[in-house]
N, C-alpha and C positions, 0 to 999 in steps of 0.2 A: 504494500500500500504506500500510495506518493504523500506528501506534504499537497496541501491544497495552495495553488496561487493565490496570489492578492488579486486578480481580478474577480475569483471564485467566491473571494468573503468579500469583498461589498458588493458583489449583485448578492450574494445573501442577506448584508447588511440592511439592501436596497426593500428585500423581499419580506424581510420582517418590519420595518417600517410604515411599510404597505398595508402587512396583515394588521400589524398595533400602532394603532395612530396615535397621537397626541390626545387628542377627544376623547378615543374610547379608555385610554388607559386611565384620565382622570373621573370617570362612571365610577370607577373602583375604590371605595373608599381612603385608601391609602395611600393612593395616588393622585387625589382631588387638588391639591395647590401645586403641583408638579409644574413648574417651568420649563420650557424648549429648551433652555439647558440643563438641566436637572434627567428631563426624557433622552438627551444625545449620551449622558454621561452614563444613564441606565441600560442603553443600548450597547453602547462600546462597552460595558464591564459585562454583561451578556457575552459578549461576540470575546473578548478576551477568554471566559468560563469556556466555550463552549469549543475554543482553538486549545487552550491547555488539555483540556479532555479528549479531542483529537487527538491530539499531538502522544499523549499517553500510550493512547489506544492504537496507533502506530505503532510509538517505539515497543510495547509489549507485543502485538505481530510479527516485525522484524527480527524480534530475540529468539523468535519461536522458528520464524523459518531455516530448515537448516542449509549450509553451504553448500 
């Protein structure tokens, strides 16, 4: 399994944005005074989470395949 390119995580970036929008995620109680930037910073620590967990799940693949 490859590392995923930087073009690959922001059109993901792009694709969750899309799905959760500013609006809807402030319906959510706890997200109700959420500022555009407050929602950018919540989304890049998302997309951080979700490339370290990648990234994991790679390198334990890789250790498995043998030579």
């Amino acid at each position: 399994m490859k590392k995923p390119t930087i073009d690959s995580i922001q059109r993901g970036t792009r694709r969750v944005k899309n799905r959760i929008t500013l609006a809807q995620l402030r319906l959510i109680p706890k997200y109700k005074n959420l500022t555009q930037e407050g929602y950018d910073l919540l989304i890049k620590n998302a997309e951080i989470f979700a490339i370290l967990i990648l990234q994991a799940y790679i390198a334990l693949n890789n250790s498995n395949i043998p030579s």
